[in-house]
C-alpha positions in Angstrom: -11.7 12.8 20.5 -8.4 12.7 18.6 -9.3 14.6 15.0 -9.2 13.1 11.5 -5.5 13.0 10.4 -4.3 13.4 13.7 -1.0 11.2 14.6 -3.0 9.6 17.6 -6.1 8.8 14.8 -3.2 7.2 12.2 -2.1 4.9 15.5 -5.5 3.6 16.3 -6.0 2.7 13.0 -2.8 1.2 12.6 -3.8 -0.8 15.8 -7.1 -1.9 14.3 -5.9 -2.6 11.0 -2.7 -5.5 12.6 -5.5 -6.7 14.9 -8.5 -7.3 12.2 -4.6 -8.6 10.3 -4.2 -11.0 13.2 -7.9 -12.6 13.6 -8.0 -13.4 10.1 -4.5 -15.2 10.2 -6.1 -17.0 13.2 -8.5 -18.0 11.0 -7.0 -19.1 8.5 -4.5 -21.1 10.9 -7.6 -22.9 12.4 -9.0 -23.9 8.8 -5.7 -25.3 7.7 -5.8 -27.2 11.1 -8.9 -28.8 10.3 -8.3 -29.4 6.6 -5.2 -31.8 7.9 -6.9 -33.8 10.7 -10.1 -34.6 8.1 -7.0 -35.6 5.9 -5.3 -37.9 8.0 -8.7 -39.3 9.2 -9.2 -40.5 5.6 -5.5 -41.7 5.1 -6.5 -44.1 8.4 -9.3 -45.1 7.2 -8.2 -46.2 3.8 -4.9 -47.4 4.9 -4.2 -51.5 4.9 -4.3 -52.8 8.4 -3.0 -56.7 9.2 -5.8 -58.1 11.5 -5.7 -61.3 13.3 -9.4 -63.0 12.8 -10.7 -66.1 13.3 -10.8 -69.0 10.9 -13.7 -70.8 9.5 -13.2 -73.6 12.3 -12.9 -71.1 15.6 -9.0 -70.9 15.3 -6.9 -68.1 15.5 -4.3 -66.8 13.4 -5.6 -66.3 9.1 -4.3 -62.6 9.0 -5.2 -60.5 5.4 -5.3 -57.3 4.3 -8.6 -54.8 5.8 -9.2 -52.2 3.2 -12.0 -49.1 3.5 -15.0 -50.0 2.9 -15.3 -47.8 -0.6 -12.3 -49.9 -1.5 -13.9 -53.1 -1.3 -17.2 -51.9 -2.8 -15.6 -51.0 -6.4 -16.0 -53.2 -8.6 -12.7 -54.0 -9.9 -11.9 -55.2 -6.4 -13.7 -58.4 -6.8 -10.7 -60.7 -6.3 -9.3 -58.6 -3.3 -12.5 -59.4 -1.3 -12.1 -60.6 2.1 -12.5 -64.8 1.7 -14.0 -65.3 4.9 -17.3 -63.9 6.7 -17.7 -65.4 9.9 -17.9 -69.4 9.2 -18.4 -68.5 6.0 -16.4 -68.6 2.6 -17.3 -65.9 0.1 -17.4 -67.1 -3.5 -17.6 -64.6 -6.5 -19.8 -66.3 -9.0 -18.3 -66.0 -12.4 -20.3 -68.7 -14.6 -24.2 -69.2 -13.3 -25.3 -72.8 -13.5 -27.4 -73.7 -17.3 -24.9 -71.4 -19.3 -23.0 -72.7 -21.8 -20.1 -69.2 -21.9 -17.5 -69.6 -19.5 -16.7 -66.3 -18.3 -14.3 -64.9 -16.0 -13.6 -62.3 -14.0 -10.9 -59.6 -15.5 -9.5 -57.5 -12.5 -7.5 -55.5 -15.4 -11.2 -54.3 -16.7 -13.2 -54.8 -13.7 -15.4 -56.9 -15.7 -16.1 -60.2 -16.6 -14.8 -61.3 -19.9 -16.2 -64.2 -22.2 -12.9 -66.7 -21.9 -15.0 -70.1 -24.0 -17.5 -71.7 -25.1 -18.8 -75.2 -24.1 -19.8 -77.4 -27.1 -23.5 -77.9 -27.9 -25.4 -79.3 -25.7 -23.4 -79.1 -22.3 -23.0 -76.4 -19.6 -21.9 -75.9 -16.6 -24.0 -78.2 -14.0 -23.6 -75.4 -10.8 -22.4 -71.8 -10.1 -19.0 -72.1 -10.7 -16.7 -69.0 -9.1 -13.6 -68.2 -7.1 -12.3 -67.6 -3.7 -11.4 -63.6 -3.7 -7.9 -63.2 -2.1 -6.6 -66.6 -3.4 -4.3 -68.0 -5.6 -4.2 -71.2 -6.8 -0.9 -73.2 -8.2 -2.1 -72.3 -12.0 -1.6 -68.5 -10.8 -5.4 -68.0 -11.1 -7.8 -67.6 -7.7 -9.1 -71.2 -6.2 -12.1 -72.5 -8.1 -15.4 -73.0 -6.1 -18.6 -74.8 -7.8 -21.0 -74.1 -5.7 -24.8 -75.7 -5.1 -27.8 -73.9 -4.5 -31.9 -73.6 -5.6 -31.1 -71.7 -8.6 -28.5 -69.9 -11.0 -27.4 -66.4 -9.9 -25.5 -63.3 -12.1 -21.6 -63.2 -12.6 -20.1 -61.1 -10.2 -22.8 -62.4 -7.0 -21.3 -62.4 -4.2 -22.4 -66.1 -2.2 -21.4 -66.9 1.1 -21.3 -70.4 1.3 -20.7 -73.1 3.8 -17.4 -75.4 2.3 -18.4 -79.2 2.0 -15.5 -80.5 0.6 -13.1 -80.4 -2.7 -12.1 -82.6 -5.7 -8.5 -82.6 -5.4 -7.3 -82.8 -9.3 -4.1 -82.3 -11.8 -4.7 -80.7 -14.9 -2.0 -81.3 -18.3 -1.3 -78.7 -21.0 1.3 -79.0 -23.4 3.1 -81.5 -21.3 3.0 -79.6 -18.4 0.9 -80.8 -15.3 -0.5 -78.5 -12.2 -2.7 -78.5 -9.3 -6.1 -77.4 -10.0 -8.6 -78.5 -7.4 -12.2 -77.5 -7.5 -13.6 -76.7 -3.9 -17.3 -77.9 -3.6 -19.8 -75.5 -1.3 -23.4 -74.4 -0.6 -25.1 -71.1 -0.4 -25.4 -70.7 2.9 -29.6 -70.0 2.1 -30.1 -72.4 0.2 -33.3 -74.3 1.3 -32.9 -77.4 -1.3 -29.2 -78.1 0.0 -30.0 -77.5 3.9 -29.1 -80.7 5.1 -25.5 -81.1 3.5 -23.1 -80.3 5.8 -20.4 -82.0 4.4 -19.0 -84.1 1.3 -20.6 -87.7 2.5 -23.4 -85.9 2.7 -23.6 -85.5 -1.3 -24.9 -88.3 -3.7 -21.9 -90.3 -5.1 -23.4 -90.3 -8.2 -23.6 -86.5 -8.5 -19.9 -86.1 -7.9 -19.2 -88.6 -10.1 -20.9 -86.9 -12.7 -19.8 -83.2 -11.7 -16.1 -85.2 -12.0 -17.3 -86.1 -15.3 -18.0 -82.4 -16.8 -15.0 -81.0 -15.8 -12.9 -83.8 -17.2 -15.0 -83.4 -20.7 -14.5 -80.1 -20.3 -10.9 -79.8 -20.1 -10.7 -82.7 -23.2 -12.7 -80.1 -25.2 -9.9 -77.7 -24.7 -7.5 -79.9 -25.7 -6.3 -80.6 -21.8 -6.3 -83.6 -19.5 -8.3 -83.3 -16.1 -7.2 -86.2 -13.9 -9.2 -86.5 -10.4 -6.7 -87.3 -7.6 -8.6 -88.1 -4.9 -11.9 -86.5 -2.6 -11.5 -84.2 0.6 -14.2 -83.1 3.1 -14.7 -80.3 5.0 -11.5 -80.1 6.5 -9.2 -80.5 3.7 -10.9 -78.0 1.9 -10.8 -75.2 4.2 -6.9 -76.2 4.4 -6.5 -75.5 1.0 -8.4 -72.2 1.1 -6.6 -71.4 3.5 -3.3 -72.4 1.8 -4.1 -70.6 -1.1 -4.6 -67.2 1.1 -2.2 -64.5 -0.4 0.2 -63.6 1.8 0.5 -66.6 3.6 1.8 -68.3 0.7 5.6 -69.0 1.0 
């Protein structure tokens, strides 16, 4: 046994010292190496992906941005939501049916913001919301009123089954833009079962939904003029249409 102090003691624990050096760099090596896979794990899973999906009729072919799932959770991505589950359009309620405040939703606040007030006596006859991951020809996402058994809180997120739309112009100052109002129904809702599409819908309750949003619009000074009424079909064409990204 080499003694204390020794040249051949030094070298042994020169030895031990660069190999207890070595292990620990090994260590250290592997850490790193896990730290950057659990890094690039995350960067895949929040990055935005292009997905082909189906459309609400079956076809092929609406692509839109995928995000992580704690991306579309938050709140302030309300209007980033994907439009479409299944056969189903997703609406963001802004203004519940019975309330006389018109309120919006504010993506710069993540909130919903109080944008007008009706005048006394009138509100808004349905849920009135918007189509996340739209934009409509006033700049603004596509408007949805949409039936069901009773009002629900801004910011509710309804699938709903499109019926049809009330294809309408609205003038401001001289100038004149599209601003259709897409009609749906919750998808549960037990009162509005049986409507499947716009014929299926009482003339005179159109009529009179027409009505409110051209009083409406008069009360803000602008001019609301109905252009025509669309079923099922035309609707989802507009939805569609108003998809961003595949606007041109």
């Amino acid at each position: 046994m080499p003694r204390v102090g020794s040249p051949r003691a030094t070298s042994r624990a020169a030895q031990h010292l660069q190999l207890a050096k070595a292990m620990n760099d090994a260590a250290d090596h592997q850490t790193a190496d896990k730290r950057r896979k659990a890094k690039k794990k995350v960067r895949r899973a929040t990055a935005t992906t292009v997905t082909n999906v189906r459309g609400p009729d079956g076809e092929r072919g609406v692509s839109v941005p995928r995000k992580s799932a704690r991306r579309r959770t938050h709140a302030g991505s309300l209007d980033r939501l994907f439009p479409f589950d299944d056969e189903l359009l997703i609406v963001v309620i802004e203004t519940p049916k019975g309330s006389p405040n018109k309120l919006a939703f504010e993506p710069r606040y993540g909130a919903f913001m109080l944008k007008g007030v009706l005048p006394a006596g009138a509100v808004f006859p349905f849920d009135f919301g918007f189509v996340p991951s739209t934009r409509a020809d006033d700049g603004d996402p596509l408007d949805v009123l949409v039936l069901m058994d009773a009002p629900v809180f801004p910011g509710c997120v309804v699938p709903s089954r499109v019926i049809g739309v009330i294809e309408a112009e609205q003038t401001e100052d001289g100038r004149t833009e599209r601003n259709d109002r897409v009609l749906a129904v919750a998808d549960n809702s037990a009162a509005h079962r049986s409507i499947r599409d716009l014929g299926d819908v009482s003339q005179d309750l159109i009529a009179q939904i027409e009505h409110f949003f051209k009083s409406y619009n008069e009360a803000k000074g602008k001019r609301f003029e109905v252009k025509g009424r669309s079923g099922k079909r035309r609707a989802l064409a507009l939805v569609k249409g108003a998809l961003i990204g595949r606007r041109r």
